[in-house]
C-alpha positions in Angstrom: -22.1 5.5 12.3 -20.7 8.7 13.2 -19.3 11.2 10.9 -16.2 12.0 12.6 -12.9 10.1 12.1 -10.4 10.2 14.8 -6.7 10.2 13.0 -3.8 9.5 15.2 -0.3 9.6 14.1 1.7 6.3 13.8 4.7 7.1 16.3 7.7 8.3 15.4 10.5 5.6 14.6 13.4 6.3 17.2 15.7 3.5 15.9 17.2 3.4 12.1 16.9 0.3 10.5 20.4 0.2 10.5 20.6 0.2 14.5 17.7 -1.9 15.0 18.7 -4.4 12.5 22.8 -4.5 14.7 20.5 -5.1 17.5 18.3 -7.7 16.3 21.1 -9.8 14.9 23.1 -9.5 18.7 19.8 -11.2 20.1 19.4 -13.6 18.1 23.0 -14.3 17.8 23.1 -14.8 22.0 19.3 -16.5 21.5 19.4 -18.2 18.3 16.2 -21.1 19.2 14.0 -18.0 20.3 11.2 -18.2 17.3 10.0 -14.7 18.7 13.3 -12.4 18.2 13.9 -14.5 14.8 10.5 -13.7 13.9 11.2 -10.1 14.9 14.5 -10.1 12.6 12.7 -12.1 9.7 10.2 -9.4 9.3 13.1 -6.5 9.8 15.3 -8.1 7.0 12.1 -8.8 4.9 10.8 -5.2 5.0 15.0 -4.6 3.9 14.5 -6.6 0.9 17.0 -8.7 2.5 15.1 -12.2 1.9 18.4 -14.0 1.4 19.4 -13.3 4.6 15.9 -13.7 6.3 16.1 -17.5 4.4 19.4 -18.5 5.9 18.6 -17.0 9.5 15.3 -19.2 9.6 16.3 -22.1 8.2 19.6 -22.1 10.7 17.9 -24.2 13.2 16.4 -27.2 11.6 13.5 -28.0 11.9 11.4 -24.8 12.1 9.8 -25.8 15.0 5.5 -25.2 15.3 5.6 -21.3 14.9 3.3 -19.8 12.6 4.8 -16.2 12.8 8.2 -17.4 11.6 6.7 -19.7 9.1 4.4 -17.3 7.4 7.7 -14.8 7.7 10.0 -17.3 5.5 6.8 -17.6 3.0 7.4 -14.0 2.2 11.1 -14.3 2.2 10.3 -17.1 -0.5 7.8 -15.4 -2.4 9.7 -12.2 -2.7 13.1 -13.8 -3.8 11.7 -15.3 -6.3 14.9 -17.5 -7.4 14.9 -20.8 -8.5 12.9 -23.3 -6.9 11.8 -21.0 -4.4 8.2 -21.3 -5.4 8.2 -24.8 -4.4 9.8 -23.8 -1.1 7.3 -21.7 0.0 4.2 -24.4 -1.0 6.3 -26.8 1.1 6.5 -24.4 3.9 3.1 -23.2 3.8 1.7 -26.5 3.2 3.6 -27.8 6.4 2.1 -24.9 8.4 -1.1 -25.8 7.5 -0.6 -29.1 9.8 0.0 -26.7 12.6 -2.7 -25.7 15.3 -4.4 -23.1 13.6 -7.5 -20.4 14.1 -9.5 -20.0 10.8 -7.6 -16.7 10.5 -4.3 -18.5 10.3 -5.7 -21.1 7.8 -7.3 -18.6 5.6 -3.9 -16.8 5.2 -1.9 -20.1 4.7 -4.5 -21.2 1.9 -3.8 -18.0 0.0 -0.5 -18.4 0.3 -0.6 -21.8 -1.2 -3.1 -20.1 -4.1 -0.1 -18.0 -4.5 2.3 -20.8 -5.6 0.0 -22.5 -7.9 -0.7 -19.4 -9.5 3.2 -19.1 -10.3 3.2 -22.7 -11.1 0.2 -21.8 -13.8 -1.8 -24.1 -11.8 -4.9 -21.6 -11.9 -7.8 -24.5 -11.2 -6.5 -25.3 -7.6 -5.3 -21.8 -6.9 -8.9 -21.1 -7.5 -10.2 -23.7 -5.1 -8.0 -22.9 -2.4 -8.5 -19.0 -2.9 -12.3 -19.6 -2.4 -11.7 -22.1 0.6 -9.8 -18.9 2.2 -12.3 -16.8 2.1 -15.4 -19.4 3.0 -12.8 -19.1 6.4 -12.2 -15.8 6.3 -14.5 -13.5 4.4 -12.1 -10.7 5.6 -9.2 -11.9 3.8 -7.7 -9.3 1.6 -5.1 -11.3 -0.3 -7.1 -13.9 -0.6 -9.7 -11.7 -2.6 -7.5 -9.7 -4.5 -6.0 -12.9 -5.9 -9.1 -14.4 -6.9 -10.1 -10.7 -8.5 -7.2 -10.4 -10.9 -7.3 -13.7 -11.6 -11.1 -13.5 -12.9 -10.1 -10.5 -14.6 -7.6 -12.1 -16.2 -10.2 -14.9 -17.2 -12.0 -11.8 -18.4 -14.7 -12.0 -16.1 -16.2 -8.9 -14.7 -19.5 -10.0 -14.1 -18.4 -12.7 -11.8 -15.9 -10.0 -10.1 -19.4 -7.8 -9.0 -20.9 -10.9 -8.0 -18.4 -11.5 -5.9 -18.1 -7.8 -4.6 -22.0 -8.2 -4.1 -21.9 -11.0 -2.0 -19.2 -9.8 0.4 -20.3 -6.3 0.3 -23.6 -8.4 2.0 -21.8 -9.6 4.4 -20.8 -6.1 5.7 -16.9 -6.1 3.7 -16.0 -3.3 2.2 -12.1 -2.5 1.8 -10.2 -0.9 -0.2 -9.3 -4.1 -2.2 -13.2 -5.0 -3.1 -14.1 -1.1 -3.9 -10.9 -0.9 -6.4 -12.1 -4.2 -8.1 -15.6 -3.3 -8.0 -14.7 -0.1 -10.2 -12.6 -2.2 -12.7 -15.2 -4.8 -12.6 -17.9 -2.2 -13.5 -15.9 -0.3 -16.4 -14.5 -3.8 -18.1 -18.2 -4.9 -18.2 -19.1 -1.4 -19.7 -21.0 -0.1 -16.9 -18.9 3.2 -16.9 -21.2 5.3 -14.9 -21.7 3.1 -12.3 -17.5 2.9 -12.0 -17.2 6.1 -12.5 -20.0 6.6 -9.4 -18.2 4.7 -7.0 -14.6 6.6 -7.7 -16.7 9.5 -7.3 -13.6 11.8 -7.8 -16.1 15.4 -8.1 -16.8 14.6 -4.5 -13.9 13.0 -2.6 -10.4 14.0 -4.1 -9.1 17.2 -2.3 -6.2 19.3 -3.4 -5.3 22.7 -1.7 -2.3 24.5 -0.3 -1.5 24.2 3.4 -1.3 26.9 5.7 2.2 27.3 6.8 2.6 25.6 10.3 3.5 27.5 13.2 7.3 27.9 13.8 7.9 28.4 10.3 7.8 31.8 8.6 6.6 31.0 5.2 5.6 27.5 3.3 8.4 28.0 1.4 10.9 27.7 4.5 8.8 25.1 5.9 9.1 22.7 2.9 13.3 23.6 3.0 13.3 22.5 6.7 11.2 19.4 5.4 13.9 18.9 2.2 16.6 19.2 5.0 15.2 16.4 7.3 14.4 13.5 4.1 17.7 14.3 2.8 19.6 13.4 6.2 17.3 10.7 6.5 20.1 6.9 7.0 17.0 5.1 5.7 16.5 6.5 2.0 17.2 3.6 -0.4 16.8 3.2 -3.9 13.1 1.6 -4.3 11.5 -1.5 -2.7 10.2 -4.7 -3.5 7.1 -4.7 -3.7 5.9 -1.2 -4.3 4.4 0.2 -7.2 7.8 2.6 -7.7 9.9 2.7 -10.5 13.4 4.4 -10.1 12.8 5.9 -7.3 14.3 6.7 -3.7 12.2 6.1 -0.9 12.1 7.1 3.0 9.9 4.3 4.5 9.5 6.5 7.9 10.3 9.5 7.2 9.1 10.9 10.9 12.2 10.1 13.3 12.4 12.3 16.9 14.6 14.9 14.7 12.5 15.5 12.5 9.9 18.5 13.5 8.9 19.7 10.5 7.9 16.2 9.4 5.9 15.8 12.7 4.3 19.2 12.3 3.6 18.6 8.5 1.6 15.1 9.6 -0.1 16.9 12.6 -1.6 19.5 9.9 -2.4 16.5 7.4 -4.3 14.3 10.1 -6.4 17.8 10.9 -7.6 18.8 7.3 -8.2 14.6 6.7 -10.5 14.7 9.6 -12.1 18.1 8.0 -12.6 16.4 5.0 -13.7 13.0 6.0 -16.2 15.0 7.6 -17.3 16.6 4.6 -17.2 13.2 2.7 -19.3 11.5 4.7 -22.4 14.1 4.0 -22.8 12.1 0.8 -24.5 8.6 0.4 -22.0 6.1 -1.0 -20.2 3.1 -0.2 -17.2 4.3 0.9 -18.3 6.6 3.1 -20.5 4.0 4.8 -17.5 2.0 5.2 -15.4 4.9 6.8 -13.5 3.2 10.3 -14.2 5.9 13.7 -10.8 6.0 14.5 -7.8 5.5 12.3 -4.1 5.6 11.7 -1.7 8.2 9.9 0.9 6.3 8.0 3.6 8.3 5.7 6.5 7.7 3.6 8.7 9.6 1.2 8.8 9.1 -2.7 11.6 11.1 -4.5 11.8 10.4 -8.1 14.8 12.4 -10.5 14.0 12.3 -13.7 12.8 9.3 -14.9 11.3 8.2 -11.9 7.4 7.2 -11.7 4.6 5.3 -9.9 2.5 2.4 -11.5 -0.9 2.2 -11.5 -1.9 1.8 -8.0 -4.3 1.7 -5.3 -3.7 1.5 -1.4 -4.8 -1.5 0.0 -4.5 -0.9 4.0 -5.8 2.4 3.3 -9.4 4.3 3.8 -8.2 7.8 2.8 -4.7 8.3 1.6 -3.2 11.2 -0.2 0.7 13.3 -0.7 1.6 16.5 0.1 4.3 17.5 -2.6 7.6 19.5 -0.8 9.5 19.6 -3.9 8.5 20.0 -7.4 10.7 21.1 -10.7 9.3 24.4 -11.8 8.8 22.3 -15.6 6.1 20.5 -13.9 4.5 23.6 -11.7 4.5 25.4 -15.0 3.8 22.7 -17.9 0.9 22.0 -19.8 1.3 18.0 -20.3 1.3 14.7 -18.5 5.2 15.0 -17.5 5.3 14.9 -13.3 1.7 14.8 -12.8 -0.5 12.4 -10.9 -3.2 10.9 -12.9 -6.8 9.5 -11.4 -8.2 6.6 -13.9 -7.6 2.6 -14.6 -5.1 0.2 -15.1 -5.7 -1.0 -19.3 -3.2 -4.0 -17.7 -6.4 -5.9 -16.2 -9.5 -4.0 -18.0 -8.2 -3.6 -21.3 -7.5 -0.2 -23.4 -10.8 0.3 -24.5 -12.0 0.3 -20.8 -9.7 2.8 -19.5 -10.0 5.3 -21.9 -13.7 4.7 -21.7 -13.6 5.1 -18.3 -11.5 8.2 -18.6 -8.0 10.0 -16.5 -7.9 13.1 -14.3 -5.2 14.7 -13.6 -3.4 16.9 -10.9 -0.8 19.0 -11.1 1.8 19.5 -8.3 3.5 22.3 -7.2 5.2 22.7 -3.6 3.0 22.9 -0.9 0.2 21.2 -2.4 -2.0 18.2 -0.5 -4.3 15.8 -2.1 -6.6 13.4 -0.5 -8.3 11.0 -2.0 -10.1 7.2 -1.4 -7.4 5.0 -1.2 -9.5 2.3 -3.6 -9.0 5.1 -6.6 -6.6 3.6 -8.9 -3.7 6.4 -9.4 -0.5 6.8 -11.5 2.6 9.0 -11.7 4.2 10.0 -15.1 8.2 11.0 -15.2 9.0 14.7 -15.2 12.2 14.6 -17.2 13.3 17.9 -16.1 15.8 19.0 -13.8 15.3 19.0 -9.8 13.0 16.2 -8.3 9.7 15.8 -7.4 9.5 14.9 -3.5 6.2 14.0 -2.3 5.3 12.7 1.3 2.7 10.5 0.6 0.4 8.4 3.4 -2.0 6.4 4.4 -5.2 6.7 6.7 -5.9 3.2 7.9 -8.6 1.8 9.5 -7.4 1.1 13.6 
């Protein structure tokens, strides 16, 4: 495999959500029995946290006719409600699409779906079954083993979670998903320097200043012009299902047609990610052996206040992900503690305390102008600042084409 990894830019969003939501709703309005342009809208309200109206505009036309797309749309819508009975709902729905004409793809997805559903219903036996049935069909299937993962973690079985890593690694998987459970697998079972190998964070996490892009007389006027452009954004909202952030405010695209600095900023991260892939993959590990040829930049925007923070969390569609941080209070550029920085360890949620700790945490700490890279299967966390000002970071995702 060669060492290079070709980053392109995902392309610039030239409709607001708002817009392209008025428009969506006008096409389906004039075209309601058109399973593509509801499909279209579904997935548009969905990724609005609007699953109550995603629900009402699917289910308008009885029946739901033999579309997979819109049915695994309404799933989500179901699963991410999360109201009364809608559990229930989305096992009917999923187990309905099952009776569809399907690829082993399709199947794979629905059975993890259903896995999803008894999981909620405490049902863990069949979840199990169906989980492994979904990946028998579809060794590929991310949810499907990330499900099964937590679950044996929760069962407290690491051991079985590497055997399972082994055998898929085998078979030539290696995502982001299975390297993130490997190194939880490895530290719960005690095996620290074997987890602590595969996060390898000596090697692979990068954090350095940029040079100021041309156009802009110093970083510090860039990163204004970049303040400028997030803050006129129309699509900051107040977090998002789904994610792991905690009181923040979010820009999902923060790369519009008016928006050069953000464009130039991305153009200078996709360069020094290629740099440093290209360093990376001078050492022998897994995750360099898994890195894609060509790839996709991704961004968003995460602006916390105060008490704002990030979860522990990987990145899951990622191969390399990392944020570059435009604004930072000067209590966090110029503290000694935790307060505003981002932290490399473990989740004790899945692993235990004892683990973690064991384990162990690194951490970096921001100021403006600074980029990070690192493997997007690293487990990371944010802590709030509690100072005044807020911490704006533009944070991305390289992801396999």
């Amino acid at each position: 495999m060669t060492r290079h990894v070709n980053i392109k830019i995902e392309p610039s969003r030239e409709l607001t959500p708002s817009t392209e939501l008025e428009l969506l709703r006008g096409a389906v309005a004039q075209n309601p029995a058109s399973t593509q342009l509801r499909m279209r809208l579904a997935r548009l309200l969905n990724s609005l946290d609007m699953f109550s109206d995603s629900i009402k505009m699917l289910t308008a036309h009885a029946p739901l006719g033999d579309d997979y797309g819109v049915q695994t749309a309404l799933i989500a819508a179901y699963f991410a409600r999360n109201e009364a009975g809608d559990t229930l709902m989305a096992l009917q729905v999923a187990e309905r699409a099952l009776s569809l004409e399907l690829n082993e793809t399709q199947k794979s997805y629905l059975l993890a779906e259903l896995a999803k559903a008894h999981l909620r219903r405490n049902d863990t036996e069949k979840a199990l079954s169906f989980l492994r049935k979904a990946l028998e069909l579809d060794i590929s299937n991310v949810a499907a083993f990330k499900r099964l993962a937590m679950e044996l973690f929760r069962q407290n079985k690491p051991l079985q979670v590497i055997k399972l890593t082994d055998d898929l690694k085998q078979n030539g998987i290696g995502h982001s998903r299975l390297l993130a459970a490997r190194t939880m697998a490895f530290a719960a079972s005690g095996d620290y320097k074997s987890a602590q190998q595969l996060a390898c964070y000596a090697s692979f996490i990068y954090e350095g200043l940029i040079e100021t892009p041309a156009g802009w007389s110093d970083l510090a006027t860039f990163n204004a012009a970049l303040v400028s452009e997030i803050n006129t954004n129309s699509s900051i909202r107040f977090e998002r299902y789904g994610t792991a952030s905690e009181k923040t405010w979010r820009v999902e695209h923060p790369a519009t047609g008016t928006t050069p600095a953000v464009r130039a900023l991305l153009a200078e991260i996709a360069s020094l990610a290629e740099r440093h892939a290209g360093t990376c993959a001078k050492h022998d590990h897994f995750w360099t052996d898994v890195r894609p040829q060509s790839a996709i930049l991704r961004s968003w925007c995460v602006i916390t206040e105060g008490h704002g923070y990030e979860q522990w969390h990987m990145h899951p569609q990622g191969w390399m992900s990392g944020g570059y941080y435009v604004e930072v209070p000067d209590a966090v550029t110029n503290g000694d503690g935790e307060a505003g920085c981002l932290a490399f360890g473990l989740p004790s949620g899945l692993i235990g305390e004892v683990a973690a700790h064991n384990f162990g945490q690194t951490l970096v700490r921001p100021k403006p102008g600074l980029l990070t890279l690192f493997p997007s299967h690293v487990y990371h966390r944010t802590f709030p600042h509690n100072a005044e000002g807020r911490r704006m970071c533009i944070a991305f995702d390289i992801c396999p084409a």
